[in-house]
Residue, then its C-alpha position, 0 to 999 in steps of 0.5 A: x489511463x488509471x481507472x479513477x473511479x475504481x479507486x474512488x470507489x473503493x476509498x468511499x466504501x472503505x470510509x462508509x466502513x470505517x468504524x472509529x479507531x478500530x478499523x478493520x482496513x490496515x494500514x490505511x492510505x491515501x489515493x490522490x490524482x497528480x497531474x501526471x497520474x496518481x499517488x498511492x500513500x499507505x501509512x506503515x510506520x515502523x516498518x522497514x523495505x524488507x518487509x513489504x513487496x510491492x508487485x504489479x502482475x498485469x492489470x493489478x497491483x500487489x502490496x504485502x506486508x509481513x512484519x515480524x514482531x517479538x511482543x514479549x523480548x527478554x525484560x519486556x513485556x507489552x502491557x498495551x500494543x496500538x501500533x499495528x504489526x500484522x500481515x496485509x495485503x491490499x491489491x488495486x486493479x489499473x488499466x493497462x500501460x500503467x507504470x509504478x514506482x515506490x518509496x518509502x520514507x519517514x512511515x509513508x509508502x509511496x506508489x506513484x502510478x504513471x501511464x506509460x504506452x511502453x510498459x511491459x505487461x510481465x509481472x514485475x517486482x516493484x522495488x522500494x527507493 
């Protein structure tokens, strides 16, 4: 089973540490409990599957991003830049026999965390549909 209560945990103290628009927690998500499991959405607009790798290594769920932006390009030049491009990784601890899928659509990466008696402990690179 996936350990509900770490993850409500985490989103609690990630909302008591919110701090308005500013917030130091990048890019933010979405835990949700679905009948079969729960649902993992980060918010990565602009950002595309060659820049996120998503690995499950054991217990513990990896999600990495590396967004390589120009801010200045010739006859450019950002006069205020709000849409986030940094690097991020955010990890999440499951229980055992967890199986995770991925996609990504319209900005919204999607997890989807199933428990699965078969699943291999190997770490495993997760590919995003």
């Amino acid at each position: 089973m996936i350990n509900l209560d770490r993850l409500w945990e985490r989103a609690c103290h990630e909302l008591a540490n919110f701090n308005g628009y500013h917030s130091p927690h990048f890019p933010t998500y979405n835990v949700v409990a679905v009948e079969d499991g729960r649902r993992i959405e980060m918010a990565l607009a602009g950002w595309g599957k060659g820049s996120i790798r998503v690995t499950q290594d054991k217990n513990t769920l990896t999600i990495e991003g590396t967004l390589n932006q120009d801010l200045d390009l010739k006859g450019e030049r950002y006069i205020y830049k709000g849409a986030n491009g940094r690097t991020f990784k955010q990890q999440w601890a499951l229980d055992q026999n967890v199986n995770v899928s991925a996609d990504l659509k319209d900005g919204m990466l999607t997890l989807h965390l199933k428990v699965d008696q078969q699943e291999n402990k190997k770490t495993r690179l997760i590919n995003i549909n």
